[in-house]
N, CA, C and O of each residue as an XYZ file, in Angstrom:
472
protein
N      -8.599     14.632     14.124
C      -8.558     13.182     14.007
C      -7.192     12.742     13.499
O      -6.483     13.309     12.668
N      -6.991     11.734     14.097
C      -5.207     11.279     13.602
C      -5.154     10.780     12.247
O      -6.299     10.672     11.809
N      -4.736     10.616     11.851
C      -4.239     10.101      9.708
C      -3.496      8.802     10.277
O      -2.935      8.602     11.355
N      -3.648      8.200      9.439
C      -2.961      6.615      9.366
C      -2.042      6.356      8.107
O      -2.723      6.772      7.169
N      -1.038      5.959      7.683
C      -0.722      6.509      6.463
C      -1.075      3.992      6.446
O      -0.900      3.336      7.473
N      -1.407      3.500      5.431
C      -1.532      1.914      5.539
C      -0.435      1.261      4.106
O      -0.978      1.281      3.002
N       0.635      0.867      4.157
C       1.494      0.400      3.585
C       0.956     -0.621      3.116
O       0.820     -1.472      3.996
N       0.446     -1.054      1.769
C       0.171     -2.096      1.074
C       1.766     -3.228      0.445
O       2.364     -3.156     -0.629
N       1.943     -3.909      1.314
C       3.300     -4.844      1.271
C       2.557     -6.220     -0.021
O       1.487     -6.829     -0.056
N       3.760     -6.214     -0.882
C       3.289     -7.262     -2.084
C       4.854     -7.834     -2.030
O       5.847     -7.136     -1.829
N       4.825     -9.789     -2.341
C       5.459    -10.166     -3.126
C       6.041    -10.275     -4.336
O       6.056    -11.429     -4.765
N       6.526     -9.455     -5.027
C       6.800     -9.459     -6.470
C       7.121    -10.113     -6.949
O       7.432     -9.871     -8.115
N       7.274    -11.332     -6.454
C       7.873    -12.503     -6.770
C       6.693    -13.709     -7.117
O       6.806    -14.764     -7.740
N       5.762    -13.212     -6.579
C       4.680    -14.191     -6.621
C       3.578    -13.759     -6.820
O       2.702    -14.567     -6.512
N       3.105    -12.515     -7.336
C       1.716    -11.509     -7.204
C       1.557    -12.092     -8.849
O       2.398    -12.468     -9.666
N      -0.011    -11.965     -8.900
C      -0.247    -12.752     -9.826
C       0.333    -11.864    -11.308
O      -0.074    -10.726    -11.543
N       1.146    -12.455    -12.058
C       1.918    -11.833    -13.751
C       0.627    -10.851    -14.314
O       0.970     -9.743    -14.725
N      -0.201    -11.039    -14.339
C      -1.584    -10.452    -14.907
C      -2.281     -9.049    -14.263
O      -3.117     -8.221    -14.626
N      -1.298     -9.329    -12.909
C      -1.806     -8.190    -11.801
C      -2.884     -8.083    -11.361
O      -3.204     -9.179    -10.903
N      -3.658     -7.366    -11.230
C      -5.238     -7.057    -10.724
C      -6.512     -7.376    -11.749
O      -6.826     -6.740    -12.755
N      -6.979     -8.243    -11.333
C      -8.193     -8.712    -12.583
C      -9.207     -7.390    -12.497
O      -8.926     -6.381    -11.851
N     -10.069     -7.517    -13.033
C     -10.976     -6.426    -13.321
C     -12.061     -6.021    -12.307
O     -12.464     -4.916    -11.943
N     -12.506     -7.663    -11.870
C     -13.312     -7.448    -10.648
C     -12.900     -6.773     -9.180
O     -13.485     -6.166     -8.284
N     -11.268     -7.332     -9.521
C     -10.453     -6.432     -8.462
C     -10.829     -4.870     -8.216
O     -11.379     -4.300     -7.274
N     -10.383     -4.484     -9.266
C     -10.291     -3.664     -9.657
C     -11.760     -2.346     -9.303
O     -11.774     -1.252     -8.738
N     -12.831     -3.201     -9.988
C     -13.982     -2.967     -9.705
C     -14.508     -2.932     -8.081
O     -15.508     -2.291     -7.758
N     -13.682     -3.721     -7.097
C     -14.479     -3.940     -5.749
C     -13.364     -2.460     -5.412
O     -13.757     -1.388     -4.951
N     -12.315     -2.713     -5.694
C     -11.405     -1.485     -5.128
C     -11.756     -0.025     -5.777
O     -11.127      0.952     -5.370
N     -12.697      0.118     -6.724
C     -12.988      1.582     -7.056
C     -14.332      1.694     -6.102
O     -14.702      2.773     -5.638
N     -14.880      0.693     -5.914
C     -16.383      0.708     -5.070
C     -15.900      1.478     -3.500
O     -16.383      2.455     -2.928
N     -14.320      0.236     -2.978
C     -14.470      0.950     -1.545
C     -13.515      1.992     -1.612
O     -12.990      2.046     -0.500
N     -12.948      2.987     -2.487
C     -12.436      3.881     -2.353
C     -13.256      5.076     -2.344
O     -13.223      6.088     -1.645
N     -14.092      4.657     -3.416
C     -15.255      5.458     -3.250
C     -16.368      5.591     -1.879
O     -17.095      6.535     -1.568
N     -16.238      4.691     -1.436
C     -16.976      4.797     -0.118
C     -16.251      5.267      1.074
O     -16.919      5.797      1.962
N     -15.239      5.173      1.190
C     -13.974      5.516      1.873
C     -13.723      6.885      2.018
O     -13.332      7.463      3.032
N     -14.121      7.609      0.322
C     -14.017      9.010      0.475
C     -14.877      9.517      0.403
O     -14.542     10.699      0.485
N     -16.177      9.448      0.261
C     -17.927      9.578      1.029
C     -17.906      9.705      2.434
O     -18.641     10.473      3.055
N     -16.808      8.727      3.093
C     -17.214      8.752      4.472
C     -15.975      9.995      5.324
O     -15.833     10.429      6.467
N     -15.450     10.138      4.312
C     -14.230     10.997      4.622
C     -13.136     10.371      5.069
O     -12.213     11.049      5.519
N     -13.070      9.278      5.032
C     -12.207      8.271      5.706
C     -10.773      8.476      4.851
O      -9.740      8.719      5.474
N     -10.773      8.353      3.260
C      -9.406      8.165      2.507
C      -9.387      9.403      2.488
O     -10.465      9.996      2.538
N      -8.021     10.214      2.401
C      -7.152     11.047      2.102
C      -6.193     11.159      0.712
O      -5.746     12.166      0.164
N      -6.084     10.050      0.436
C      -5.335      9.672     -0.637
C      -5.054      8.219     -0.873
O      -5.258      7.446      0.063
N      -4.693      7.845     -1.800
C      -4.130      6.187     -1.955
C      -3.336      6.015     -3.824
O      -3.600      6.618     -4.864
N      -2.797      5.426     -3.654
C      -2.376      5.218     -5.356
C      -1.605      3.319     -5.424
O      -1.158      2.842     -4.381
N      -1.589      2.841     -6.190
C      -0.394      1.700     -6.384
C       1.129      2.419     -6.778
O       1.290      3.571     -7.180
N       1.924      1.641     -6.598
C       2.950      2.048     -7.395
C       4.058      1.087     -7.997
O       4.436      0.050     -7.452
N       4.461      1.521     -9.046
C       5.480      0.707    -10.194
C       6.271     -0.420     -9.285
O       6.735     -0.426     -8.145
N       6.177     -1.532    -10.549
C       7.362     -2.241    -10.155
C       8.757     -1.616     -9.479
O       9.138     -0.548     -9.957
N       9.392     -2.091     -8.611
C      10.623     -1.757     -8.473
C      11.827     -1.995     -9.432
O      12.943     -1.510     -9.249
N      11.424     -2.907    -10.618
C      12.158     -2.817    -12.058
C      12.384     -1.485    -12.392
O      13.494     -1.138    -12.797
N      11.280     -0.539    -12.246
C      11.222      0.759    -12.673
C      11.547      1.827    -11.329
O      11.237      3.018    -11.341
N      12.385      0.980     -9.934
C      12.753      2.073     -9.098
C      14.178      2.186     -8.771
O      14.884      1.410     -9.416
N      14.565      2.669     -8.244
C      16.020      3.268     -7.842
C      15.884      3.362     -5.948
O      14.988      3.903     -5.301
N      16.979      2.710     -5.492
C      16.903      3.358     -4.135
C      18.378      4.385     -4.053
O      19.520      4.170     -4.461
N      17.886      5.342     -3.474
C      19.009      6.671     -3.073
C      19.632      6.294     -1.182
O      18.954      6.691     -0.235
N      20.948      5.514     -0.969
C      21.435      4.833      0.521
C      22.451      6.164      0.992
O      23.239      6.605      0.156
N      22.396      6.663      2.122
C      22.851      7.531      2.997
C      23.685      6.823      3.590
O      23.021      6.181      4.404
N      24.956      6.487      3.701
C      25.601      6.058      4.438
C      27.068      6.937      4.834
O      27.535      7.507      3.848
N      27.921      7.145      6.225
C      28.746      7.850      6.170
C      29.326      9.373      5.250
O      30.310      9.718      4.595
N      28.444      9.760      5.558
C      28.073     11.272      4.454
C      28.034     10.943      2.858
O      27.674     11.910      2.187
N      28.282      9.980      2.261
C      28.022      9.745      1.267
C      26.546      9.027      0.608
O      25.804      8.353      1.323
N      26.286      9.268     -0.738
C      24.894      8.953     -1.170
C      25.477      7.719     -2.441
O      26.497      7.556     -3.110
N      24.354      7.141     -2.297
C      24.475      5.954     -3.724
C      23.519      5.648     -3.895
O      22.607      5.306     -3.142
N      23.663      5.785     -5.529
C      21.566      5.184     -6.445
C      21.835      4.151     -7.042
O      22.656      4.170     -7.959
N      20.971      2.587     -6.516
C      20.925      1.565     -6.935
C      19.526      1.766     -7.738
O      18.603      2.512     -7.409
N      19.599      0.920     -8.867
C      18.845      0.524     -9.867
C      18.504     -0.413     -9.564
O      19.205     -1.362     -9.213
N      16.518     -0.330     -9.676
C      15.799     -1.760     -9.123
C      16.319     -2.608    -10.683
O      16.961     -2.234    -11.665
N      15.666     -3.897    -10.289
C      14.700     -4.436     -9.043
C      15.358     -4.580     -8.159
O      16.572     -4.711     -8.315
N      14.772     -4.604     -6.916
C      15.784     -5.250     -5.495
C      14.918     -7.100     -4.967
O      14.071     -7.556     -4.199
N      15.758     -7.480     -5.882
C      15.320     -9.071     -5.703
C      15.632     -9.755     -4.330
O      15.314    -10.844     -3.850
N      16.554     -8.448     -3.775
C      17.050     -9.514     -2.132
C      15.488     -9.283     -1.123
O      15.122     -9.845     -0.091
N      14.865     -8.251     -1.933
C      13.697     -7.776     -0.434
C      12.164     -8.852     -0.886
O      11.411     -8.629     -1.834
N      12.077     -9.745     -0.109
C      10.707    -10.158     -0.244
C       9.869     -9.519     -0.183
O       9.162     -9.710     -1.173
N       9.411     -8.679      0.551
C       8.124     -7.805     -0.076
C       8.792     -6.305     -0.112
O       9.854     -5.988      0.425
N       7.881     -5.424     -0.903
C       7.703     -4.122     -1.650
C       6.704     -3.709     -1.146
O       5.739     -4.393     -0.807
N       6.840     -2.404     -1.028
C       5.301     -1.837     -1.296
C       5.168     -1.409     -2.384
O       5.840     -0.692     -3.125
N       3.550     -2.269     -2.475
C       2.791     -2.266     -4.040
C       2.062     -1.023     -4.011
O       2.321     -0.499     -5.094
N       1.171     -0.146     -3.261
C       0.787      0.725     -3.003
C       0.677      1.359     -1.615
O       1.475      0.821     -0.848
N      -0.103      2.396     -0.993
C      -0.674      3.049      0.016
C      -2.084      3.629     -0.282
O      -2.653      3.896     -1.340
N      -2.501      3.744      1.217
C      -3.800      4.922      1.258
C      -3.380      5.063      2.989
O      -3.030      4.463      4.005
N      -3.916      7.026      2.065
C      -3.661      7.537      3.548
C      -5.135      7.910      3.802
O      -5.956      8.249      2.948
N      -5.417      7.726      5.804
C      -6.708      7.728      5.910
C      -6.561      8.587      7.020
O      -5.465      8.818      7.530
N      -7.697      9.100      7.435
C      -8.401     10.129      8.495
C      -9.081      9.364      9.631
O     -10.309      9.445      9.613
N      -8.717      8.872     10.298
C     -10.070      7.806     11.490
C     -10.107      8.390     12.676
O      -9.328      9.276     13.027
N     -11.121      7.869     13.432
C     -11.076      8.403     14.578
C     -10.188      7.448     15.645
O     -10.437      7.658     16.832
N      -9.578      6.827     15.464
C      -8.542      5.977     16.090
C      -8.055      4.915     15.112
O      -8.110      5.108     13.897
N      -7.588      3.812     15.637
C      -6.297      3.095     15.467
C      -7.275      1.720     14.873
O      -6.919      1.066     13.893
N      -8.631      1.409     15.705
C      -9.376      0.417     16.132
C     -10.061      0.544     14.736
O     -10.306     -0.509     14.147
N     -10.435      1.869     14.077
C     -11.357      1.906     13.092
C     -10.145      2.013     11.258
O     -10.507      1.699     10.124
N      -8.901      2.506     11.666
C      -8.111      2.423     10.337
C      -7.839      0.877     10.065
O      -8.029      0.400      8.946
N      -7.331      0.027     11.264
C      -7.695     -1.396     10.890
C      -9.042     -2.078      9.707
O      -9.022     -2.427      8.527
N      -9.776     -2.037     10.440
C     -11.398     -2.011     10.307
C     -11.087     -2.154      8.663
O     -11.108     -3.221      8.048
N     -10.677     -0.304      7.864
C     -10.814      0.156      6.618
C      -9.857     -0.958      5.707
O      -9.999     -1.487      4.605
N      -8.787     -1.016      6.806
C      -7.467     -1.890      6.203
C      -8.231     -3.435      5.761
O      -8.324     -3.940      4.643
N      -8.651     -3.873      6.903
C      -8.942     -5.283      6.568
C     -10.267     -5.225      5.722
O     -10.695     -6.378      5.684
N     -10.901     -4.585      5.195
C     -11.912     -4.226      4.366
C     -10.911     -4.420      2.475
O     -10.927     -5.203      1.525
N     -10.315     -3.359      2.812
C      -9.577     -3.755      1.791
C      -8.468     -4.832      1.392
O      -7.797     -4.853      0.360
N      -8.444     -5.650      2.383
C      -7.678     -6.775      1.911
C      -8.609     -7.815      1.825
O      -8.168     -8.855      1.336
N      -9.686     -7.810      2.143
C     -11.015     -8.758      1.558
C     -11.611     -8.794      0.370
O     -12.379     -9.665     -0.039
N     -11.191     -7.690     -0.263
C     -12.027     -7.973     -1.462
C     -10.852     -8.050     -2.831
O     -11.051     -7.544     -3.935
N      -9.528     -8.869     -2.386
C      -8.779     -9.489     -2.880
C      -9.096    -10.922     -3.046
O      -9.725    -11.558     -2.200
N      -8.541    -11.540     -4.412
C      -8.824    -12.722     -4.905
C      -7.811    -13.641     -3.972
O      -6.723    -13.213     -3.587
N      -8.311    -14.957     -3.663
C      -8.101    -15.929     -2.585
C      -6.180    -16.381     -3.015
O      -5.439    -17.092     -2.338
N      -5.922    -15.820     -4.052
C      -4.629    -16.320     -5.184
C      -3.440    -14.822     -4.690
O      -2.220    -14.767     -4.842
N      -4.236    -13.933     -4.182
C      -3.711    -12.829     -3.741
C      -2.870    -13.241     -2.385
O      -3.413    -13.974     -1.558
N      -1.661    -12.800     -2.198
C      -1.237    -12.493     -0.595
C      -0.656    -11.111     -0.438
O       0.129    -10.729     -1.306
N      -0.904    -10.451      0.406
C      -1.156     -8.964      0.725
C      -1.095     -8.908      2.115
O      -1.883     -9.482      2.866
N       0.145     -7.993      2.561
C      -0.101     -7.500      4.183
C       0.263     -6.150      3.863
O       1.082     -5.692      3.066
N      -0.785     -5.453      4.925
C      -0.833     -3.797      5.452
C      -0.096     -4.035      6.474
O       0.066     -4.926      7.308
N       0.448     -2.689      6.122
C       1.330     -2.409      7.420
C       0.596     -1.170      8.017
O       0.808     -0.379      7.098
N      -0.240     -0.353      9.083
C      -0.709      0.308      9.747
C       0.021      0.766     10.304
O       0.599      0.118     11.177
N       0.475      2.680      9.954
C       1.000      3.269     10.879
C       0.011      4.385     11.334
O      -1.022      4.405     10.665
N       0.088      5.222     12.219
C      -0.022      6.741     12.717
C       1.405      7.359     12.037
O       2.578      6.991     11.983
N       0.510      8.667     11.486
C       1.349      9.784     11.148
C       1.506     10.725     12.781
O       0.749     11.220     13.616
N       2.994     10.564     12.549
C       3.052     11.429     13.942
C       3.097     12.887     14.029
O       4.158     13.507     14.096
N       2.341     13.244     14.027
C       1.879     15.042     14.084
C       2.906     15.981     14.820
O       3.678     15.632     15.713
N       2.782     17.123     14.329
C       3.773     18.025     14.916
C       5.969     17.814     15.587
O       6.565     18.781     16.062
């Protein structure tokens, strides 16, 4: 079965200061848990502000480490989950599952890829 790896894209600029309320929190341990019952998740985590990241730029054989935040990029990714589906039609499905049981104050886009094998 193909893996989907689903890019959770956040505004940092506008995601609520308080972050994830509890009920959030609570609907998102419910469908992760069901997710990996069904064998569907593989993995998933949030991750840190970009206050707390660094990007490493390849350019002309040389390397350079910028110190977040990167205030020029409107969205970040706030987290991932990587999933197992039997197509493209059903990792959607999981995706838009989990952007529903976000509060109406939330804005959140997945980005849906295929991991390309071999």
């Amino acid at each position: 079965m193909p893996r989907y790896l689903s890019l959770v894209r956040i505004d940092e600029q506008n995601a609520p200061s308080e972050g994830p309320s509890e009920g959030l929190m609570q609907r998102m341990g419910e469908l992760i848990e069901e997710m990996t019952k069904a064998g569907i998740l593989l993995d998933t985590a949030g991750l840190t502000p970009t206050a707390q990241g660094v990007r490493v730029h390849y350019q002309g054989g040389e390397t350079s480490v910028t110190d977040g935040p990167f205030t020029e990029a409107k969205e970040v990714i706030g987290g991932y989950a990587l999933m197992q589906c039997k197509d493209r039609a059903e990792a959607i499905e999981w995706t838009q599952r989990f952007l529903k049981i976000h509060e109406s104050h939330w804005t959140v886009t997945c980005e849906v890829r295929e991991i390309a094998e071999g």
